[in-house]
C-alpha positions as CSV (number, residue, x, y, z in Angstrom):
1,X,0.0,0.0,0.0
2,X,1.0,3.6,-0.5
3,X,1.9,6.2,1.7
4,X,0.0,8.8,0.1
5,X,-3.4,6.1,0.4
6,X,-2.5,5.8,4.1
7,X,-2.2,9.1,5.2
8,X,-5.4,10.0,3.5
9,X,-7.3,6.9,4.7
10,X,-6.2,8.6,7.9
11,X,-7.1,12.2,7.4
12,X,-10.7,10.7,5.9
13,X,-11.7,9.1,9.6
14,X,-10.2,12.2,11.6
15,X,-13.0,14.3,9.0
16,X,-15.9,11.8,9.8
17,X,-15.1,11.7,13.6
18,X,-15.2,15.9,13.4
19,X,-17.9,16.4,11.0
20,X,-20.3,14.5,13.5
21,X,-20.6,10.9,12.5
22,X,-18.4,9.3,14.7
23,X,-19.4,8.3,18.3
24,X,-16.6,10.3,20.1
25,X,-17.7,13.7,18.7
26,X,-21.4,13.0,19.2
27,X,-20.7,11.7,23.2
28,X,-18.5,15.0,23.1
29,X,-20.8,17.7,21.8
30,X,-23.7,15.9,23.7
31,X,-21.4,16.5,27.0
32,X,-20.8,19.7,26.2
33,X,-24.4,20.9,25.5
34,X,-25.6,19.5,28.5
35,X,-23.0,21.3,30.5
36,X,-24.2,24.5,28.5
37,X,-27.7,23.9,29.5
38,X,-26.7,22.8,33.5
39,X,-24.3,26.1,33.8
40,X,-28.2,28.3,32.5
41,X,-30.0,26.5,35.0
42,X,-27.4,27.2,37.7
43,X,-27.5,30.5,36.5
44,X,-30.7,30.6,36.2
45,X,-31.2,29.0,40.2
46,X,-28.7,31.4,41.4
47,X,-30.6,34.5,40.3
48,X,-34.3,33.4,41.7
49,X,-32.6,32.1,44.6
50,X,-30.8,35.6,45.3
51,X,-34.2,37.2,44.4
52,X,-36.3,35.3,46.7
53,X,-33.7,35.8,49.5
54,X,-33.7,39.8,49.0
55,X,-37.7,39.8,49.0
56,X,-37.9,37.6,52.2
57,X,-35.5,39.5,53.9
58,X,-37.7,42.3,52.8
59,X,-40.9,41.0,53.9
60,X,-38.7,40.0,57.3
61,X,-37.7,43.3,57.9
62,X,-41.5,45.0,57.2
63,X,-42.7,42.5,59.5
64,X,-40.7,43.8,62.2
65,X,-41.1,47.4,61.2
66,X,-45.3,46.4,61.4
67,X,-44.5,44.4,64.4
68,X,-42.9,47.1,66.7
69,X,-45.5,50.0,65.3
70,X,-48.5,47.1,66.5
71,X,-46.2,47.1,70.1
72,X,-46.5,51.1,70.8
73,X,-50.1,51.0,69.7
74,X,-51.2,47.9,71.9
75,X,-49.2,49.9,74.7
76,X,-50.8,53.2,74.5
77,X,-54.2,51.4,73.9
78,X,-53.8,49.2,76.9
79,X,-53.0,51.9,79.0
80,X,-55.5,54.1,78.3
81,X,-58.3,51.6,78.6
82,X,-56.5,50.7,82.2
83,X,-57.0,54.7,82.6
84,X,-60.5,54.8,81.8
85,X,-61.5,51.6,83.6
86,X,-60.3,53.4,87.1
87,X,-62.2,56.5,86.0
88,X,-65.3,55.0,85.4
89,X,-65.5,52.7,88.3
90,X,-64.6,55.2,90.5
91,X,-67.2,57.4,88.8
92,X,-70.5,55.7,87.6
93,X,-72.1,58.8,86.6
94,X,-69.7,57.7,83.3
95,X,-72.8,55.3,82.7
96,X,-74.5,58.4,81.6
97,X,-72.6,58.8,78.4
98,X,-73.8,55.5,76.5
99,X,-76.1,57.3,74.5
100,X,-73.7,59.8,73.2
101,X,-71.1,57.6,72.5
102,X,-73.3,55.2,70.6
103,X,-74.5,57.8,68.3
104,X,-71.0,59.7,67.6
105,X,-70.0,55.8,66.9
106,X,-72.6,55.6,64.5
107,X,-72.2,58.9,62.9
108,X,-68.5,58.6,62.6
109,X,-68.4,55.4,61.0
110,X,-71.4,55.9,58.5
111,X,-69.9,59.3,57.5
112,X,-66.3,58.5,57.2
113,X,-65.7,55.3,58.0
114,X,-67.5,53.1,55.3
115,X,-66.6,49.7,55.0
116,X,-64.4,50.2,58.3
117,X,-67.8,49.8,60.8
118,X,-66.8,45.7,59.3
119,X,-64.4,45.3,61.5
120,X,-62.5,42.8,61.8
121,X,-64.8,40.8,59.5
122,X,-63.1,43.2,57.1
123,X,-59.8,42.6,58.1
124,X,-60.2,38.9,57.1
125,X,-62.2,39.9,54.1
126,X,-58.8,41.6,52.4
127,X,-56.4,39.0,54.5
128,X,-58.0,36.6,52.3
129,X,-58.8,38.3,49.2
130,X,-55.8,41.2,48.9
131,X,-58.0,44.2,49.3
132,X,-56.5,47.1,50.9
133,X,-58.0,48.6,54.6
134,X,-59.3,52.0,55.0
135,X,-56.5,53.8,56.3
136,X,-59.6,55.3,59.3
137,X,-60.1,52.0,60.5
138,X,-56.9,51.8,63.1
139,X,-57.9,55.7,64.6
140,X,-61.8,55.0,64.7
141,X,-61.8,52.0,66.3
142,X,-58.8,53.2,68.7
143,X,-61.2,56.5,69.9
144,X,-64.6,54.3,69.9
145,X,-63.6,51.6,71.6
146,X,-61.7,53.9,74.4
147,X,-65.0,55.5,74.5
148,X,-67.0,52.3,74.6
149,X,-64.8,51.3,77.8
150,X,-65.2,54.9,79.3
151,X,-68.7,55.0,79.1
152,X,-69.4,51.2,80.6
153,X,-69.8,49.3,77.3
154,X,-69.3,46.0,77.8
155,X,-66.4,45.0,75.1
156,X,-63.1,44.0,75.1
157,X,-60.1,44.9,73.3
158,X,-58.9,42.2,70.8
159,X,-61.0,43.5,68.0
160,X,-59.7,47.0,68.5
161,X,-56.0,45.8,68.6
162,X,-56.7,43.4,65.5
163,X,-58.1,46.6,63.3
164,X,-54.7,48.5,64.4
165,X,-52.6,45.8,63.6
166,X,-54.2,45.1,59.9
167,X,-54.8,48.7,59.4
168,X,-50.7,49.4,59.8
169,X,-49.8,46.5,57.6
170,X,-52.0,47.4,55.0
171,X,-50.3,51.1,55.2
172,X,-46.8,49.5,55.1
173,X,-47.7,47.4,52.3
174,X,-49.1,50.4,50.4
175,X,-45.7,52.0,51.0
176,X,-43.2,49.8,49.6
177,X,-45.9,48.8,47.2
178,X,-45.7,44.7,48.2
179,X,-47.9,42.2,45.9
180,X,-51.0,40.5,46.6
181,X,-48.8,37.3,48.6
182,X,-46.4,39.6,50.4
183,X,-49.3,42.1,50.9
184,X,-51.8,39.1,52.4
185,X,-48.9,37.4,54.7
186,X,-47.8,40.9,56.1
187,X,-51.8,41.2,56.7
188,X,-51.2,38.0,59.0
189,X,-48.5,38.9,60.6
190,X,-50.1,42.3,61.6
191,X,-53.2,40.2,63.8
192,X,-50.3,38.4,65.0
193,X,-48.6,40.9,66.5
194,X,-51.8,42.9,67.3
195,X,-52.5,39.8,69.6
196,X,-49.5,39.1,70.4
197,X,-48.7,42.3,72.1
198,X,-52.7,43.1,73.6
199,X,-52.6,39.8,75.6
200,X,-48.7,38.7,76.4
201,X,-49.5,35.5,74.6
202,X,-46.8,35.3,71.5
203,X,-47.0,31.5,70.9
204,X,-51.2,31.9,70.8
205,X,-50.5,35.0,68.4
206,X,-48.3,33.2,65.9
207,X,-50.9,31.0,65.4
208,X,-54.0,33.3,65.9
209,X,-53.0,35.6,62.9
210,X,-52.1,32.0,60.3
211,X,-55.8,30.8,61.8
212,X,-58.2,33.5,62.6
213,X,-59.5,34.0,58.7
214,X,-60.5,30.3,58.2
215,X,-62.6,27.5,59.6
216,X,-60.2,24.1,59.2
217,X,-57.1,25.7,57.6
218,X,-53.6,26.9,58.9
219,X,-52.2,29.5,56.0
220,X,-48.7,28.1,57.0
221,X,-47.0,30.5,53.8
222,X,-47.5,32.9,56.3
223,X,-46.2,31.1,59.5
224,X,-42.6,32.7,60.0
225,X,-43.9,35.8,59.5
226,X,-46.4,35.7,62.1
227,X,-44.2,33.9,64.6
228,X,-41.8,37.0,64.2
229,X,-44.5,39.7,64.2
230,X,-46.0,38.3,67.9
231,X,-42.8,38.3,69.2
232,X,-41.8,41.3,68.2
233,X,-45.2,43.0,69.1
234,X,-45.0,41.2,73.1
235,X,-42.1,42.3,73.2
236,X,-42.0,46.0,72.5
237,X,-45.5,46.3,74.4
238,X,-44.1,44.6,77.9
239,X,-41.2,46.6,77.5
240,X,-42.9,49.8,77.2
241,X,-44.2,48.8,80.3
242,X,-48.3,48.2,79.3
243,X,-50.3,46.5,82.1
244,X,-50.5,42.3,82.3
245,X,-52.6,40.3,83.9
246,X,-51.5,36.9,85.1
247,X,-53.9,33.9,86.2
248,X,-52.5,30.7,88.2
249,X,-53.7,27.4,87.0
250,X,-52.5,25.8,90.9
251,X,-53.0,22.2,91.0
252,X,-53.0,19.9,87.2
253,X,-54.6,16.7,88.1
254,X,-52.8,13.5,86.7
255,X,-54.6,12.3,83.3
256,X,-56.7,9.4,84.3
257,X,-60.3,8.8,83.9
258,X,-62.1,11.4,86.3
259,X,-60.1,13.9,84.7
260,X,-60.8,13.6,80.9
261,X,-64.4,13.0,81.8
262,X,-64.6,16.3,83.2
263,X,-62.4,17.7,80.6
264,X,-64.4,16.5,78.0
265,X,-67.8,17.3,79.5
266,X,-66.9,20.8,80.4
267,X,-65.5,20.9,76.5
268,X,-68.8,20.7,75.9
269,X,-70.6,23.2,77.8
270,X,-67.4,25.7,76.4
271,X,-69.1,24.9,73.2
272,X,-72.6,25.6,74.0
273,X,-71.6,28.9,75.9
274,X,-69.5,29.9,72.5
275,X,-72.7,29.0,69.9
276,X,-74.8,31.5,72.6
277,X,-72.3,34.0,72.6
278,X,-71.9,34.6,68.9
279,X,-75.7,34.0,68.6
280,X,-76.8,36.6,70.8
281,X,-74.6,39.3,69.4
282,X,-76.3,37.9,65.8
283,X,-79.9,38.2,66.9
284,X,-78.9,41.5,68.4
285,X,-77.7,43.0,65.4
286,X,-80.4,41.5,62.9
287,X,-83.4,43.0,65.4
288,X,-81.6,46.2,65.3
289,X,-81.1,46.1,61.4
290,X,-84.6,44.4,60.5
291,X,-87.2,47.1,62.6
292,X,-85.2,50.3,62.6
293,X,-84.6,52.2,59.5
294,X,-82.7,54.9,60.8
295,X,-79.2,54.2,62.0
296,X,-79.2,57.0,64.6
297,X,-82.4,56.2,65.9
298,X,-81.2,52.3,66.3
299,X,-77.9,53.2,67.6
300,X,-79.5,55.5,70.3
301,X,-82.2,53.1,71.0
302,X,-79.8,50.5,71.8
303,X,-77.5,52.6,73.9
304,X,-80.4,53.1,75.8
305,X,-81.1,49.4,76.3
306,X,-77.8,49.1,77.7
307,X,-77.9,52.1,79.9
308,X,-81.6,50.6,81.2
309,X,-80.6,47.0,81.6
310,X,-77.1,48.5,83.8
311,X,-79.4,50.6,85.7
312,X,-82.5,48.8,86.8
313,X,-81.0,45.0,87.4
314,X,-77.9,47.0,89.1
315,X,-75.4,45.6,86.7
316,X,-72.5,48.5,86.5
317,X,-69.7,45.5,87.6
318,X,-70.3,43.6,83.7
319,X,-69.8,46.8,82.1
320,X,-66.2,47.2,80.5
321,X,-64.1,44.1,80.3
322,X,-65.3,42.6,83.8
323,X,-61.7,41.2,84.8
324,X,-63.3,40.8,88.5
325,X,-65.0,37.9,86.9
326,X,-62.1,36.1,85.6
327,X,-60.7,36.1,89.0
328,X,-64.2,35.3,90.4
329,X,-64.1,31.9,88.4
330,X,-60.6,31.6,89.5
331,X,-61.6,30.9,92.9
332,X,-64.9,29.1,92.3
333,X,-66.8,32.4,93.8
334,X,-68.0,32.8,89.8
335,X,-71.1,31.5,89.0
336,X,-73.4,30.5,85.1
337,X,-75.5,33.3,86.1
338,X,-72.6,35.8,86.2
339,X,-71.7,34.2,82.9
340,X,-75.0,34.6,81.5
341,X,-75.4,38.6,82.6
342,X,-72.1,39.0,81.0
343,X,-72.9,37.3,77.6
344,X,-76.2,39.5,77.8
345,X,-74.2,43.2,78.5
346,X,-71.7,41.8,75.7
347,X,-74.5,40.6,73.1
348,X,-76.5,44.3,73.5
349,X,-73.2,46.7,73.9
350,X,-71.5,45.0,70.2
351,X,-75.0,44.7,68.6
352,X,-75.9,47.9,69.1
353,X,-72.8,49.0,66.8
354,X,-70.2,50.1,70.2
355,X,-66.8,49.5,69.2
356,X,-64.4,46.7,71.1
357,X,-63.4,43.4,70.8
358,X,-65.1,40.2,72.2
359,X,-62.6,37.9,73.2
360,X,-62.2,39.4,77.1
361,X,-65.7,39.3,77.7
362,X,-65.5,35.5,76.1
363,X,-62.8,35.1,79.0
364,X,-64.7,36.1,81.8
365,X,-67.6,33.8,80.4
366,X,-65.3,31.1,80.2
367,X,-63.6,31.4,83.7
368,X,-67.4,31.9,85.1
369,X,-68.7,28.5,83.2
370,X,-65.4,26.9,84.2
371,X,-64.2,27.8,87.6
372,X,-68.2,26.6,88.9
373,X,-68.1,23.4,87.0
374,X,-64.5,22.8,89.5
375,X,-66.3,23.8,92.0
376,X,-69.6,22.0,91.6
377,X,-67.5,18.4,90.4
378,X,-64.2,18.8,92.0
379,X,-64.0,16.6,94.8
380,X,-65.9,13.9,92.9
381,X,-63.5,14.2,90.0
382,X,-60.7,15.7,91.5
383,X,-60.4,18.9,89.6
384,X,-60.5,22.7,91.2
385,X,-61.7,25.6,90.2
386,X,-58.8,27.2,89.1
387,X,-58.2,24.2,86.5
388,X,-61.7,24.8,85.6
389,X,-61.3,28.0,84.9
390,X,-58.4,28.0,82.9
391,X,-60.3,25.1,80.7
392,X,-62.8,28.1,80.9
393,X,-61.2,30.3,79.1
394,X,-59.4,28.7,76.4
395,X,-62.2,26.5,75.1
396,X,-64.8,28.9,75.1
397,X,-62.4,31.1,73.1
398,X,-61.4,29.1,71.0
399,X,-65.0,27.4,70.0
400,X,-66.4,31.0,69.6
401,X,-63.6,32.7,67.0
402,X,-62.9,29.0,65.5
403,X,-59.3,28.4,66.4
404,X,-58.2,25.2,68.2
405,X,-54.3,25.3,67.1
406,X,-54.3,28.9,68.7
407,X,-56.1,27.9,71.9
408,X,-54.1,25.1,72.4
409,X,-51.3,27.4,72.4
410,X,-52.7,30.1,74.4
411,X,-53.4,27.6,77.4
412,X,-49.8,27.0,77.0
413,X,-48.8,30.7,77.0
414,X,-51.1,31.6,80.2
415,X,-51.0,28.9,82.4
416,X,-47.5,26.9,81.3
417,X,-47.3,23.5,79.4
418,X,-47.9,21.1,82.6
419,X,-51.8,21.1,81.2
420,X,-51.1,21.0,77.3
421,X,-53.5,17.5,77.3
422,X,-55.9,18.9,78.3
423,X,-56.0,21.5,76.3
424,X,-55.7,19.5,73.3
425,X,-59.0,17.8,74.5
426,X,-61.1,20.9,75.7
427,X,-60.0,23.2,72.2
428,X,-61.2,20.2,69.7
429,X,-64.1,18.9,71.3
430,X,-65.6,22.5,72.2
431,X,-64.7,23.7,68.5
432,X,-66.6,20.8,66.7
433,X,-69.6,21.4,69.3
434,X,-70.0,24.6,68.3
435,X,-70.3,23.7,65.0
436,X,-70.2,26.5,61.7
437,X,-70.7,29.5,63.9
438,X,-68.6,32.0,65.5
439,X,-68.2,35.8,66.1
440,X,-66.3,36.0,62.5
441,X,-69.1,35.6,60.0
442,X,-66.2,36.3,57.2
443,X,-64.2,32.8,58.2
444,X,-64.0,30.8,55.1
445,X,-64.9,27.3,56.3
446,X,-62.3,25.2,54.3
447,X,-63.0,22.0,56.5
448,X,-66.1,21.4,57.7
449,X,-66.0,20.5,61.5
450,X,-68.5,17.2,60.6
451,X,-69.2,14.9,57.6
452,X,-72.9,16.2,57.7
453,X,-71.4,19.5,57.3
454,X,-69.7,19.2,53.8
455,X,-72.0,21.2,52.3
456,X,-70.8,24.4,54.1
457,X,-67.5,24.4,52.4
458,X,-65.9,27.1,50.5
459,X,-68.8,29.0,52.0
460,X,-68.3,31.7,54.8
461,X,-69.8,31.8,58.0
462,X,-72.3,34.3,57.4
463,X,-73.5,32.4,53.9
464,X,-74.2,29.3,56.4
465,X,-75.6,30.8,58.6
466,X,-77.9,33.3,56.3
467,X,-78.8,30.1,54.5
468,X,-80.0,28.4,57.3
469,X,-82.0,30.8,58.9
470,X,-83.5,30.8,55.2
471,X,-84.5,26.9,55.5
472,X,-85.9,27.6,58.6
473,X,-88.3,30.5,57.8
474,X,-89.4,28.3,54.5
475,X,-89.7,25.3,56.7
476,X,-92.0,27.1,59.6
């Protein structure tokens, strides 16, 4: 053979190995485009990742900023509703201005406040959906309710602080122009700290702000957030030096038969209490709303009901937030009839339109139902009162707003993590006996609390319970 048919033999495979038909370049350029395509990716990861850090450390940094505003405003509200509370007690004439402050609440919400006089139903309404909070709402309901409490009103002061709380978020968001997600989870972590920093319970406001807007659903997107903003918000309130209160559970019986009984049958008279609670405020409202045309005339009217009831029955001690009856129940010296006249102050003061929260009052009726049931069955089923009560006031709570993780957690915040079973017992069992109602006719029920239930879901509380009522009137 020649040299010259050699060498070109030889320069003929080197073209078809680099022209592509040869295995060694295809395994070559197939390396070498996937390498291409791996350092995009990587490039690509690198860049989202770096974004995603720089908007979460973002959101962190406006949840604290939201978190510490929610701390000053808790503090200055707490104290002066501690202000007003010594006032008034030590001046009942106070009494005298329910009328007046029922119709300047009225006025001042129908002529500048708008969709505000919502409430914290609206808070949940643009938690859920995105919608931005009248700026009004947080000043409003800050004057009102401090009038409500000056003037006897028997409220309490979780609404308020929830209102402040959204209504800052929603002006933060609005600020650094934040989209729907970040706008809705800095929502969250405003209740959170709003609740948080009004009642000294961080763990219970973590979870209060991922829970409050839904019947069976956690919005754990939002859980860092809010575990960060109810820190935050306890903290800067107790440092600022806002008034506590602080209730001793004494004595946690050993779990054994007697006790679950009575933890599970008092479960159930927590959820009974909670389905009256929210169901006199509604047929409050609805009376109000159905026979009076004029908002003036119905606000005045049922100031005037309040003032009455206070002054003929003698019932001045349930106006305000009643703390004497926590402590009452505490003891055992509480009885269901002091729980019952404060459900009934409670139902007519927020139906008639006064501003304030419900979940103090829902303490006081807890404690009440709680600290007599310790009383009544203790030394059968060796239980006290002070157990009781503390049952009390978590499980009615919790069955009224519709938030078992956050009661569970708010035993453990109040009276320490010795009676965390039986707080698992009392929040579930009181929440499914209470069924689809509650004080927040905006939740969205996402799990229904029974199987005969399923038909409520992906409707709100209010649909529920308007389409009920409905059946009913057809039916009779």
């Amino acid at each position: 053979m020649k040299e010259s048919d050699t060498a070109a033999g030889m320069e003929e495979r080197s073209v078809s190995e680099l022209d592509g038909t040869g295995a060694p370049a295809r395994t070559s350029a197939a390396i070498g485009g996937y390498l291409r395509a791996r350092e995009h990716v990587f490039a690509e990861d690198t860049i989202r990742g770096a974004r995603n850090a720089w908007q979460s450390l973002r959101l962190f940094s406006l949840v604290a900023l939201v978190a510490a505003l929610m701390g000053v405003a808790a503090w200055a509200f707490l104290t002066c509703l501690d202000a007003v509370t010594g006032f008034r007690e030590a001046h009942l004439i106070c009494f005298a201005l329910l009328p007046a402050v029922g119709v300047f609440t009225a006025w001042l919400y129908r002529r500048y406040g708008k969709d505000a006089a919502r409430g914290n139903n609206l808070v949940i309404d643009c938690a859920v959906s995105g919608r931005r909070i009248p700026s009004v709402m947080a000043p409003f309901t800050f004057v009102c309710s401090v009038a409500t409490h000056l003037a006897g009103g028997s409220a309490g002061r979780e609404g308020t602080a929830v209102q402040i709380g959204g209504t800052i978020a929603d002006a933060v968001s609005r600020l650094f122009k934040l989209g729907e997600y970040d706008h809705q989870d800095l929502l969250m972590a405003g209740i959170s700290a709003a609740f948080g920093g009004v009642f000294g319970t961080p763990l219970a406001g973590a979870f209060f702000g991922m829970e409050m807007c839904f019947v069976g659903k956690l919005q754990y997107r939002a859980g860092v957030y809010c575990l960060l903003a109810s820190f935050v918000g306890d903290a800067v309130t107790t440092a600022l030096g806002a008034p506590r209160e602080s209730y001793a559970i004494g004595m946690v019986p050993q779990l054994g038969p007697s006790s679950l009984a009575f933890a599970v049958l008092a479960a159930v008279v927590f959820g009974i209490a909670a389905r009256m609670f929210s169901g006199a405020i509604r047929v409050v409202k609805r009376f109000y709303a159905a026979h009076i045309t004029n908002y003036l005339v119905a606000a005045l009217l049922g100031a005037f009901v309040v003032l009455g009831t206070y002054v003929v029955f003698g019932l001045y001690d349930y106006g305000g937030l009643s703390s004497w009856l926590v402590e009452a129940g505490f003891t055992g010296a509480a009885t269901p009839v002091d729980a019952l006249l404060k459900l009934a102050m409670t139902a007519l003061t927020l139906g008639a339109g006064f501003q304030g929260g419900e979940v103090t009052p829902i303490f006081g009726i807890g404690a009440s139902l709680g600290g007599w049931l310790g009383a009544a069955l203790g030394y059968s089923l060796g239980v006290t009162p002070a157990f009781g009560a503390a049952l009390g006031m978590v499980g009615v709570f919790g069955s009224a707003l519709n938030v078992p993780m956050t009661t569970i957690l708010l035993g453990v915040d109040l009276f320490g993590g010795l009676a965390a079973p039986y707080f698992v017992i009392v929040s579930f069992v009181s929440y499914l006996v209470a069924g689809h109602r509650g004080v927040y006719p905006a939740q969205r029920i996402v799990t229904p609390k029974w199987r005969s239930l399923e038909a409520d879901q992906g409707h709100t509380v209010n649909e529920v319970i308007a389409d009920h009522h409905e059946k009913a009137t057809r039916a009779s």
